[in-house]
N, C-alpha and C positions, 0 to 999 in steps of 0.2 A: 507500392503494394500491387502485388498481380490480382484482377479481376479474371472471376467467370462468371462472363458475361452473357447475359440471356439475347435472343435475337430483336432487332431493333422495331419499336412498337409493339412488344411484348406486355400484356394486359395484365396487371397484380391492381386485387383488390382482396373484398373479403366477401361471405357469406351470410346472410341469416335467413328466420323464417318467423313468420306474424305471428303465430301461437306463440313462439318461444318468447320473442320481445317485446311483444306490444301492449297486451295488457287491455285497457281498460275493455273486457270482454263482454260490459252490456252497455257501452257509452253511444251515441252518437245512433241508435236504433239497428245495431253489430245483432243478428241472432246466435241464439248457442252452435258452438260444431260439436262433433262427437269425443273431443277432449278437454270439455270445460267440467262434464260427470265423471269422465274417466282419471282425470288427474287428481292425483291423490292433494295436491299442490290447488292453490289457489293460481292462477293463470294471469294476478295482474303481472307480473316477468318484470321487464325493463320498465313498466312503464315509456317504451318509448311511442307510445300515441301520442303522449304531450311533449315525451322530451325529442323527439326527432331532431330539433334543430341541433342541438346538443352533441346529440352521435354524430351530424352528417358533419359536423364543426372537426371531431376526432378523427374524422376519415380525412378531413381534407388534413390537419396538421401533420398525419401519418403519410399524405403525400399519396392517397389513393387512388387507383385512376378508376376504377369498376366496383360497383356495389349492387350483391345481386342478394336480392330482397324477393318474398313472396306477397301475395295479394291472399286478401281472409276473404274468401268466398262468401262464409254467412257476415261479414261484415259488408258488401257489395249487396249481396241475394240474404235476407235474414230467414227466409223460409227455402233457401236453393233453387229456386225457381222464380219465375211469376215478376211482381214489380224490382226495378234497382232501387237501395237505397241512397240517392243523392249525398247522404253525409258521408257515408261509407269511402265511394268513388271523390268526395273529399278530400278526404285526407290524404289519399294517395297522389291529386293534384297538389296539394301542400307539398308532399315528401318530394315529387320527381321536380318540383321549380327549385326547391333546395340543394338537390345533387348536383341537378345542372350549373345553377348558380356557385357550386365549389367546385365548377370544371369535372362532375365526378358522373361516368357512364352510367345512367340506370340500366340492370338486367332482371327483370321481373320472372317470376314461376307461380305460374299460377295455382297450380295444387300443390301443397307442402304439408298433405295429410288431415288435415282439419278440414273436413266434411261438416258440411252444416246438418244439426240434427234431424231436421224433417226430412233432408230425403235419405239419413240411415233411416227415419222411422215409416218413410216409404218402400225400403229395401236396400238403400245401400248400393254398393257396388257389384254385390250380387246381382242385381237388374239391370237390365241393359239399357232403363230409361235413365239413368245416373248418366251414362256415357251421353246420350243427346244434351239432358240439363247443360255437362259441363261446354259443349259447345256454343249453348245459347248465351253461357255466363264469361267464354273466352270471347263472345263477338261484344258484350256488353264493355266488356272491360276495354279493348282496343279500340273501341269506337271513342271512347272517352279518356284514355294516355296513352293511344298509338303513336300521336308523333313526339313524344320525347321519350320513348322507352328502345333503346339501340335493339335488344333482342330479348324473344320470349321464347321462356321453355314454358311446356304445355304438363309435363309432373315431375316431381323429384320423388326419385326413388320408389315407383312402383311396386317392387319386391318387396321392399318392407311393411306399407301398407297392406296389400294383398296377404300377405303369407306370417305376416307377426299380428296384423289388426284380424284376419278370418280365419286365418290357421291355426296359431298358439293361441292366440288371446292375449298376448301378452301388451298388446299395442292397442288402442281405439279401434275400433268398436268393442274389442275385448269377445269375440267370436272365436266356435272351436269347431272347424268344419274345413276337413281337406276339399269336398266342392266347392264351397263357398271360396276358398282360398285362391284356386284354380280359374272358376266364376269372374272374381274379381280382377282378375292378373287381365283376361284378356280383354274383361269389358274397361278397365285403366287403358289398355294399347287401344281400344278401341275410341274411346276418350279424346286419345293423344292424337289419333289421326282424322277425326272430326273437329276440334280446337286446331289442328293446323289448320285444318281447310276455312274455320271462322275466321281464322285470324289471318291469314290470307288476302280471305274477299273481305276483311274488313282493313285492309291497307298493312299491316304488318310488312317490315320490309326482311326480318331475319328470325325464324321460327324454327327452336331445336327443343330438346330434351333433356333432362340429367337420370340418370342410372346409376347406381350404386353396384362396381364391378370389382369383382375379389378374384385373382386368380386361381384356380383349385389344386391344390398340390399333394402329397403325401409328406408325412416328417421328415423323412429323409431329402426329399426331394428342395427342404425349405434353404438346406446347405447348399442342395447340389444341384441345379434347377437343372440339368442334363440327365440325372440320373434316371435310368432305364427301370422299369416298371413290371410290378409282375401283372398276369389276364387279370386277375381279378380286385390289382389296385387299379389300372387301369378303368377299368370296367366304373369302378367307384368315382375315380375323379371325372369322366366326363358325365360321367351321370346328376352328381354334382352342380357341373361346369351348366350342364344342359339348365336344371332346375331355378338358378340364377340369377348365370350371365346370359346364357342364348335364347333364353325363354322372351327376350325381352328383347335382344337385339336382333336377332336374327326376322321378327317380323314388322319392327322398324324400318329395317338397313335392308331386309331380300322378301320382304314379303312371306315370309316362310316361316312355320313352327318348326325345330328343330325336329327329324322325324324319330330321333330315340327319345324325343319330351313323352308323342302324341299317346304312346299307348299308359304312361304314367298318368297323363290328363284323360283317360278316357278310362281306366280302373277308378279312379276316383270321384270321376265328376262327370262324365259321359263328354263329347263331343258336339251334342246341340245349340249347346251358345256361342258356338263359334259357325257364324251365318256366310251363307255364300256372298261375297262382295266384301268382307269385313278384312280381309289379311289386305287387300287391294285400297282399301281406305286406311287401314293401319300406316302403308308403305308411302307415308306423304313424303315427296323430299324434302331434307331439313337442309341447316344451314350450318348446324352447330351441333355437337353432343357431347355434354355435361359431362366428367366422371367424378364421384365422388371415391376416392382410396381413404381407407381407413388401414385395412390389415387384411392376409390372406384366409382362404379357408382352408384348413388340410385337415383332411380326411385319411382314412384306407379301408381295405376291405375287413369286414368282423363279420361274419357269417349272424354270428348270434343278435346282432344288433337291432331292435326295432327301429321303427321311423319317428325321427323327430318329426316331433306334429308342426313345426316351421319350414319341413324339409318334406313334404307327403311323397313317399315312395323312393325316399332316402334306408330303406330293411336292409340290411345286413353292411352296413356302413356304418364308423367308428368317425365322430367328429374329435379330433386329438387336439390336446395343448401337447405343447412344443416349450423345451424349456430355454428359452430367451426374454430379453428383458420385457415388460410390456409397459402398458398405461396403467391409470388407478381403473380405471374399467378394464384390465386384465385383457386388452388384447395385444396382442404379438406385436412389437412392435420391426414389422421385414422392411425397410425402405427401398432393398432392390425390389422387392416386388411390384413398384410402379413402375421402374424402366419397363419391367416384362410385359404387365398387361398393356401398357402405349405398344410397347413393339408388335404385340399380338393384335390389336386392335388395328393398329396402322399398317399390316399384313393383310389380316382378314376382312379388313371393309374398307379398302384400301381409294377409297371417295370423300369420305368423311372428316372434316375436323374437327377437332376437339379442343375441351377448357377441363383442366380441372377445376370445379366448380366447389369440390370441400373436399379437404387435407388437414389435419388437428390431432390436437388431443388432450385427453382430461388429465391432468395431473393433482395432485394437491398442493395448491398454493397457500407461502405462508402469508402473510400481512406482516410486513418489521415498518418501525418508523422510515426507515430511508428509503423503501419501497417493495415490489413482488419481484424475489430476484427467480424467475421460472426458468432457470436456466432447462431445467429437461424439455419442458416445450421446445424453446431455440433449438434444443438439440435434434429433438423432432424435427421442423421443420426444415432445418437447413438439410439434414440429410435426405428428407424427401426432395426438395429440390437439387441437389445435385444427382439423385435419382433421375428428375425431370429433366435436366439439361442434358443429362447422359443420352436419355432416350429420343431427343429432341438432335442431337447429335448425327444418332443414328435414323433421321430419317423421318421421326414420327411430327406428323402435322398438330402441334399443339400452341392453340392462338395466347394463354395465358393463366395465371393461379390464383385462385380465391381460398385463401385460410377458412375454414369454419375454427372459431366466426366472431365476429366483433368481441362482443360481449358475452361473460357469463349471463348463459340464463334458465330458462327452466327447461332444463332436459326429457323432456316426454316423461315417461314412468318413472322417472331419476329423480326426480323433482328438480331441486335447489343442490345439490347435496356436485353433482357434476361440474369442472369447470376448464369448460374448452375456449374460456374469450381470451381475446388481446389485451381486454381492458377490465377488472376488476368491477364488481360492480356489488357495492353494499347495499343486501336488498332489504333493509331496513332503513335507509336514509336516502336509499338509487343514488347514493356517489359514486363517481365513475374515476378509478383509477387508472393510469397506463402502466401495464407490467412491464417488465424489462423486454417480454417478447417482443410488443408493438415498437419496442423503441428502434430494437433489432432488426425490425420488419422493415419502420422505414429508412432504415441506412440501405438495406436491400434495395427496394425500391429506387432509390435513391443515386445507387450504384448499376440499378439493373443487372444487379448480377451478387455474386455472390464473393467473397475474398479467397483469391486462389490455396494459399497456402494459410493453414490455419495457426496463428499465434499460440503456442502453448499457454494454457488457461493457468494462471497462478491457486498458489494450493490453500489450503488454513497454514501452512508449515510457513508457507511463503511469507504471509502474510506477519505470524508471528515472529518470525526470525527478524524481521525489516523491525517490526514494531521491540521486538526484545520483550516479550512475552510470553506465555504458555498459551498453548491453542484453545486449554478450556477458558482462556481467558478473551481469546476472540474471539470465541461461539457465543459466551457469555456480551460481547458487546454486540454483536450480530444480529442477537438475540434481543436483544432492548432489553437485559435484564439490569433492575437497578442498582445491586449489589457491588457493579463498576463505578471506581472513582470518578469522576470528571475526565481528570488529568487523563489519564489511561484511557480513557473512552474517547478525547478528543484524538490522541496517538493513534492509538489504532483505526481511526477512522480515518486521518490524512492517510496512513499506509494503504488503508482500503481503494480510497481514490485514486492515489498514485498507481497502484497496481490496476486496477479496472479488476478487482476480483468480486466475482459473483458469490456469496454463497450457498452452497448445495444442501440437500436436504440433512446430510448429517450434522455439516455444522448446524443448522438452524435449530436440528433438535438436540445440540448441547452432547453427541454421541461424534467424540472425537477418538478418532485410533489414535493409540499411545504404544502397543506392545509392538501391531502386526503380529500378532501373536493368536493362530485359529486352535482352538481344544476339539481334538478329536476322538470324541466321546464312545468307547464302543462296552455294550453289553453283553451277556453271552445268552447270543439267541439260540431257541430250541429248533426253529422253524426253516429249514432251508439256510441253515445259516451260514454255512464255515463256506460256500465260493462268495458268496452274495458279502460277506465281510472282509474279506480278501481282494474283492473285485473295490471296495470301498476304500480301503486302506491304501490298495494301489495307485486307481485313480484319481480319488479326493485329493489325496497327497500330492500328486505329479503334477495334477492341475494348480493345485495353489498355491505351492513352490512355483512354479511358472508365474503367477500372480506375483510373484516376493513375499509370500506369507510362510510365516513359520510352523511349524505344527508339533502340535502337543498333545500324544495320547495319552488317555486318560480310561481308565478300565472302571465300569462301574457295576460292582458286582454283589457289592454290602451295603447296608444302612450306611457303615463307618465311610467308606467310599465317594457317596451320594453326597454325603453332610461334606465331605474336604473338596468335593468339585463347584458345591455351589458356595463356598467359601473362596475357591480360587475364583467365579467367574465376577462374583459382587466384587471381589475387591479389584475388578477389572483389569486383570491380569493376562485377559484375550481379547481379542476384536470380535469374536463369532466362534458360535460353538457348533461342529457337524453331532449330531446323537443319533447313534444305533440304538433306539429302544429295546429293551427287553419284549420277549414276545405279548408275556402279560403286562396288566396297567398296572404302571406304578406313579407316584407321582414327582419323581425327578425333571420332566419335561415340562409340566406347570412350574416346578419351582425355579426353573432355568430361566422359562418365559419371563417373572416377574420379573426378572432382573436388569433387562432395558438393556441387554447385550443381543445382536442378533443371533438367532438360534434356528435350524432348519432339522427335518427329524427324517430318518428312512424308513416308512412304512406307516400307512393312517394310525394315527394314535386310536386307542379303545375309546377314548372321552374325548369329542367334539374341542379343537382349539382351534384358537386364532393363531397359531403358529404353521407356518407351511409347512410343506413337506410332501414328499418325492414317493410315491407309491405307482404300480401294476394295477388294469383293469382287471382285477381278480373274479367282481364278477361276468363282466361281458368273454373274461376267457372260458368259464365253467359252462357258460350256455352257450358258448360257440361248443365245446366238447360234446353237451349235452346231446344239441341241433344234429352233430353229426352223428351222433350212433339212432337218432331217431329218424336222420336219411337215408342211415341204413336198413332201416325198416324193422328196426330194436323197438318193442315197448315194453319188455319187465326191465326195467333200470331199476336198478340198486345204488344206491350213494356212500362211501366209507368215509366216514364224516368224524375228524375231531385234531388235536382238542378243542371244545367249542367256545373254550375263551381266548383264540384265536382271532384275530381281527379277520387274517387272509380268510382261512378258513370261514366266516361267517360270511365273508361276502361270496365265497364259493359257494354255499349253502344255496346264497339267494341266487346267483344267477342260474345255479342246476333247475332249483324249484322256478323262477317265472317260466324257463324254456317249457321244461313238463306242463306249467300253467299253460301256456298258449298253446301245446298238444294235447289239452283237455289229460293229460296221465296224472296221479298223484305219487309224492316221491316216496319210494323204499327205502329206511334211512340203517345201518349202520355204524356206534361211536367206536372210534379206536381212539389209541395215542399216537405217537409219530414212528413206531417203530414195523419194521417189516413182517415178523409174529402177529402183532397186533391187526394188521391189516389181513392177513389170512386168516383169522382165526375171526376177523368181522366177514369176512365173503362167505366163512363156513357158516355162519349166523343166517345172512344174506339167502343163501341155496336154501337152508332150513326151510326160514321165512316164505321162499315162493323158488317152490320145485324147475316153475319155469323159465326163472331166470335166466335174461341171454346178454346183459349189460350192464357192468362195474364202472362206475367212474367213482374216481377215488381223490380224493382232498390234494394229496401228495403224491409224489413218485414213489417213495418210500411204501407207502400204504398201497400200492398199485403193484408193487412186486413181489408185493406177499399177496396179493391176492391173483398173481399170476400162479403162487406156486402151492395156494388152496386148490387151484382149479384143475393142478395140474394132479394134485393129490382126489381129487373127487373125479376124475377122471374126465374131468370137459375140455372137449379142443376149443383150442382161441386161434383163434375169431370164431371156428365154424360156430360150435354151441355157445360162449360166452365172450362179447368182445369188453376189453379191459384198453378204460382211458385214462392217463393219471396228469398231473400239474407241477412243473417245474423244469422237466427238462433238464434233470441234472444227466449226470455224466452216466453212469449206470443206464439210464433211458433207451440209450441205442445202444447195447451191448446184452440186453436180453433175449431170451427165445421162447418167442419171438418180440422182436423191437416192439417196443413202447412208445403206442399214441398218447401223443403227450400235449400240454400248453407249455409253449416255449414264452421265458421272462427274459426281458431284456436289462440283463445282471449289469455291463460296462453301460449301458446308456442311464440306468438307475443311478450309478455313480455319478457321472458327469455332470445329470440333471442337479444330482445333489449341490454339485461343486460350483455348478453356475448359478442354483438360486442364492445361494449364501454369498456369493460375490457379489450378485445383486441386490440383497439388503444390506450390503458392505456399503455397496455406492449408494444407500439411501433411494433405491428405487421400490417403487409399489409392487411387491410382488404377491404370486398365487401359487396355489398347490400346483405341481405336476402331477399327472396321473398318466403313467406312458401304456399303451396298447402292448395286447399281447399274441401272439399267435400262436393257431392248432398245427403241432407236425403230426401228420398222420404216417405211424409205420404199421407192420404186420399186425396189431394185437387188434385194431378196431380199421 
C-alpha cells in the first residue's frame, strides 16, 4: 500500500473550546460569560468538567499527539478582573497532568469567545480596559500552567467575535454596531499583543495566535483560481480580503492596518481608538499562527447591494452561493482552497509558521446498531488533507492538524442540533460514541500519512449482489429495520464486513436507485421562458447522461398530466425529478415533494418549500438597474410592473422599491402583462401619470421594447429625455435602437446549478437553494 506521507514529527491532534464542552457553567465558583444568556441552549455541553478523564482516555486510544483546548476566563476571573478563582485554575491543573500523563501536547487559547459578563457589563470589547483585563488574566493563567502547556494562543478567531458578536448580533453579546464591531476587532489585536507580552514575562516559552482565514474569490474564480477579474470584481474581492483576513494579519505580522481597510474603519467608527504605540504592541513576535479553514468567501461586484452588517462597508457587493456540494450548515465545501491560502500565507508573511488549528464539518449523522458510518466527514477530511500535503509540498511551513473537534457539542447559536465531533456524544445519557471518522483519523495518524491510491469504496449493489439480495433489502438491514429475518440480516451483515462497506446517506435512509432513471419535468412557462427551457433541456440533459442517468421528459400542462406524473414518481419509476414550474403556483411541486423521490425546481416557488431550487438575484438585479439610472441623476422613475403573480417579477418590484427607498424617491408603478403593446401602452400611462418622466425600468425585456417604442411614439429621445432599463437580456436586447440596458441572467449556469444540486441530493448530501448573481449591461438606452 503506497503512503502519502506527512513530514516527519508532524503534530495531528484535535480542537475544542470550554463553552462548547465543559458545562458545569456555575460549578466550582465559574461566573456567567456572555453566552450562558445568549444561548438559547442550556451550556451543560459535554459535561466534560467531570468527564475529562474520559475524553483525554479517547485522545490517547485515537493515538493523538496535540490537544488544543481553551481556558474559561470567567471560570479563572468570575467577575473578569480582580481575585483568581483557585478552583477554576483547578481544574485545568487536573486536565494538563492528564494530557501529559497520555503523552498528549497541551495547546491552550485563552479567549475562545466567552467573555465573562461583568466586564460586557463594564463595556465589553468596545473599551479598551477589556484589552488590559485580558492581559492581567493571561499572566494569571501562565503563572499557574506555564510549565506544561507547549504553546498559547492569545484569541481564536477575532473576526468572528468582533464582527458577528457587535456587528450582526448574531453571536454573544448579540450587539448591532458597525463601531462597536470595528472598536472591538482592534481592541482584540490589542489584547493579543498585551497577553503576548504577559505571557512572555511570565515564562511562556511559545506564544502565537489562531485566525479564522477564508480565501476571497468570485464564482467563477472557485473553478478557476487563475481566472482574471474585472475593476470592479477585483475591487470587491480585496475589499473583502481586507475586511477579514488583513484586518487582522497585517497588524499581527507588519504592524500595519491594511491602508484600503483605514478609511472603511474610519466612516464607520472614526480612528481614535486606535492609540499611538498600539499597532507596535499589537506586532509581538509570535512563534506559531493558528488557521482555522472551514470554506471560502466569494463575492462580486452588485452595485445595488447593501452592506452586510457582519461585513460594515461591504455596499455594493454580492456575497454568492456557488453551486457545489456543501455541509448541513450549507457551506461550500472547496478543499483546494486550503493549498491556496497556505501558499498565500507562506508568500506574504513569509517568517511565519503555521498549524492548522480547526478543519471539520457538520454533517448529519445517523446512529445504526453497528455504528456512525460518517463517511462524508472522512471524505471531508481526507481531501482537506491532501489539500495540506499538496501545499506543504510546495513550500508552505506548516508544523501540524487539529480536526474541530473531539466531540459533538453545543455549537454557539446552533445549539445541539450541529455535529462536527469524531465522537458521537448522547447529550441525554453523555455516551460517548466513536464514529467511523475517529477510527479513520487514527489509521491516519497512525500512517502519518494518508493511503496513496484510494481503494474504490464498494456500493449497496456490491454489497447485495455478494449477499444475493435486493438493495432495498440492505438498506433495510443497514437500517436496523426489524422486518429483516435473522438469517438474511446475519448475511448480509458478514458481506458488510467482508467488504468494509460504509453506508451513505441514501442507503441509510431506505432511498435506493433502482431505475437511474431522472424525470425531467418541464411546464410551459410564460415568463422568459422558451431560451431559459432550452438552455435546461440541453444542459440538464448533457450533464446527467455524463452522470449515466437516463432522462425522461415529461410535459406538465393539465390537471390529467400532473395526476400521471405523480403516479409515475410514487411508484418510483425515477431517482430524481428536475421541474420547470409553471410561472404561476400550482401545487404539483408540494405533491412531488411528498414523495421521498429527490426533487430540485427552476425558479423560487410562489409558496415557501423545503425543496431546493436554483433561482437569479432578481431582486439585487432591479436595484442595481434602479441605483444606475439614479446615478444618472434620473429621479421620475417609472416601473412597468406585471404580471404580479409572478415570483421574478415581485422580487423585481422589491429590489426597484428598497433602491428608491434608500434615495428617499417613491416608486411610480405601471401593470402590464408580458407582451410588447402591453408595455407601451403602460409607459403611455407612466408619461400621463408624471409629464416629467425621464426613467422606465421595466419587469422584462419584452415590456422595455414597448416602451421603447411608446417613447418613441410620444416623441421622447432615449436616453436624452427618457432612459429605458429592462431585465433579461434576451436576444432582441442588443438589436434595438437604441441597445437595451438590460440585467443580464445567467441562462447556462442556471442549468448546470440545476444539474449539480440534484446529483447532490442523488448522493444523499445536505443540500441548499442556489441563487446565482446577476449583472447590469449597460447599452445606449440608459
Amino acid at each position: 500500500m503506497s503512503i502519502a506521507s506527512f513530514p516527519e514529527g508532524f503534530v495531528w491532534g484535535v480542537s475544542t473550546s470550554a463553552f462548547q464542552i465543559e458545562g458545569a457553567t456555575s460549578a466550582d465558583g465559574r461566573g456567567p460569560a456572555i453566552w450562558d444568556a445568549f444561548s438559547a441552549d442550556r451550556a451543560e455541553a459535554c459535561d466534560h468538567y467531570h468527564r475529562y478523564p474520559e475524553d483525554v482516555q479517547l485522545m490517547k486510544d485515537l493515538g493523538m499527539a496535540a490537544y488544543r483546548f481553551s481556558v474559561s476566563w470567567a471560570r479563572v476571573f468570575p467577575e473578569g478582573a480582580g481575585k483568581a478563582n483557585p478552583a477554576g485554575l483547578d481544574f485545568y491543573d487536573r486536565l494538563l497532568d492528564e494530557l501529559l500523563a497520555a503523552g498528549i501536547t497541551p495547546y491552550a487559547t485563552l479567549y475562545h469567545w466567552d467573555l465573562p459578563q461583568a466586564l460586557e457589563d463594564a463595556g465589553g470589547w468596545p473599551s479598551r480596559d477589556t484589552a488590559r483585563h485580558f492581559a492581567d488574566y493571561a499572566a494569571a493563567v501562565c503563572e499557574r500552567l506555564g510549565d506544561r502547556v507547549d504553546t498559547w494562543f492569545t484569541l481564536n478567531e477575532p473576526w468572528v467575535a468582533a464582527f458577528l458578536g457587535y456587528g450582526s448580533g448574531i453571536h454573544a453579546p448579540g450587539r448591532k454596531s458597525a463601531a462597536e464591531a470595528f472598536k472591538s476587532a482592534h481592541h482584540m489585536l490589542l489584547a493579543h499583543g498585551l497577553g503576548a507580552q504577559a505571557l512572555r514575562s511570565a515564562g511562556a516559552a511559545k506564544v502565537g495566535a489562531v485566525l479564522n482565514i477564508s480565501p476571497v474569490m468570485t464564482p467563477a474564480q472557485v473553478s478557476d483560481f487563475g481566472r482574471e477579474l474585472s475593476e470592479e470584481d477585483a475591487e470587491a474581492v480585496a475589499r473583502i480580503d481586507a475586511l477579514v483576513n488583513r484586518q487582522f494579519l497585517d497588524p499581527m505580522l507588519r504592524g500595519e492596518y491594511p491602508a484600503d481597510l483605514l478609511p472603511i474603519i474610519e466612516r464607520s467608527a472614526g480612528l481614535n481608538h486606535i492609540q499611538e504605540g498600539d499597532l507596535e504592541t499589537i506586532a509581538q513576535p509570535i512563534d506559531l499562527l493558528g488557521i482555522n479553514y472551514y470554506t471560502p468567501s466569494v463575492v462580486q461586484a452588485q452595485p445595488s447591494e447593501p452592506a452586510d452588517p457582519a461585513f460594515p462597508g461591504s455596499e455594493g457587493i454580492l456575497f454568492c452561493t456557488i453551486p457545489t456540494a456543501v455541509t448541513a450548515m450549507g457551506w461550500p465545501i472547496v478543499p483546494n482552497c486550503l493549498s491556496l491560502l497556505l501558499r498565500r500565507i507562506s508568500r506574504e508573511y513569509p517568517d511565519i509558521e503555521l498549524m492548522i488549528t480547526e478543519n471539520g464539518a457538520d454533517f448529519v449523522d445517523v446512529v445504526t446498531g453497528d455504528g456512525i458510518h460518517d463517511m462524508e466527514r472522512i471524505s471531508f477530511i481526507e481531501e482537506h488533507l491532501r489539500a495540506l500535503r499538496s501545499a506543504i509540498a510546495d513550500g508552505a511551513r506548516v508544523r501540524g492538524y487539529l480536526v474541530w473537534t473531539l466531540l459533538d457539542n453545543l455549537e454557539w447559536a446552533d445549539g445541539y442540533q450541529r455535529k462536527f465531533g469524531l465522537v458521537h456524544v448522547d447529550f441525554g445519557t453523555q455516551r460517548r460514541r466513536m464514529k467511523d471518522s475517529a477510527l479513520w483519523y487514527r489509521d491516519v495518524i497512525r500512517r502519518n500519512g494518508l493511503v496513496e491510491t484510494r481503494p474504490k469504496r464498494p456500493t449497496l449493489e456490491t454489497v447485495a449482489a455478494r449477499a444475493r439480495v435486493s438493495r432495498a433489502t440492505v438498506s433495510r438491514v443497514v437500517n436496523g429495520e426489524a422486518s429483516v429475518s435473522p438469517d438474511v440480516r446475519a448475511t448480509v451483515m458478514r458481506v458488510v464486513q467482508e467488504l468494509g462497506y460504509v453506508p451513505n446517506a441514501a442507503a441509510r435512509s431506505l432511498v435506493t436507485r433502482r431505475t437511474n432513471t431522472i424525470a425531467l419535468v418541464l411546464s410551459v412557462p410564460r415568463h422568459g421562458g422558451d431560451p431559459l427551457t432550452a438552455a435546461v433541456v440541453q444542459y440538464v440533459t448533457s450533464m446527467l447522461e455524463g452522470a449515466g442517468k437516463q432522462i425522461t421528459l415529461m410535459l406538465a400542462d393539465t390537471a390529467e398530466s400532473h395526476r400521471r406524473i405523480v403516479q409515475h414518481v410514487e411508484a418510483r419509476l425515477v431517482d430524481g425529478v428536475v421541474l420547470l414550474p409553471p410561472d404561476r403556483a400550482d401545487t404539483l411541486a408540494e405533491r412531488l415533494s411528498r414523495t421521498g423521490v429527490p426533487i430540485v425546481l427552476l425558479g423560487k416557488p410562489a409558496i415557501a418549500s423545503l425543496v431546493p431550487y436554483v433561482d437569479v438575484d432578481n431582486a439585487g438585479g432591479a436595484a442595481a438597474a434602479t441605483e444606475h439610472l439614479l446615478a444618472l441623476g434620473r429621479r421620475h422613475l417609472g416601473m412597468i410592473c406585471g404580471p404580479m403573480d409572478l415570483v421574478a417579477v415581485q422580487d423585481r418590484l422589491a429590489g426597484h422599491r428598497a433602491a428608491l427607498q434608500r434615495a428617499g424617491l417613491q416608486p411610480l408603478l405601471a401593470l402590464a402583462d408580458l407582451t410588447r403593446p402591453s408595455g407601451a401602452a403602460a409607459t403611455r400611462r407612466l408619461l400621463g401619470d408624471d409629464p416629467a418622466l425621464d426613467a422606465v425600468f421595466a419587469a422584462t425585456d419584452q415590456l422595455a421594447i414597448g416602451a421603447l417604442r411608446a417613447a418613441r411614439e410620444a416623441g421622447r429621445r432615449v436616453p436624452e429625455d427618457l432612459a429605458i432599463v429592462g431585465f433579461d437580456d434576451i436576444d432582441a436586447a442588443s438589436a434595438t435602437t437604441p441597445g437595451l440596458t438590460t440585467v443580464r441572467v445567467p441562462v447556462a449556469d442556471q442549468a448546470l446549478a440545476l444539474a449539480r444540486l440534484l446529483l447532490s441530493r442523488l448522493e444523499g448530501r445536505h443540500t441548499t437553494s442556489v441563487v446565482l448573481p446577476t449583472r447590469l449591461v449597460v447599452r445606449d438606452s440608459a
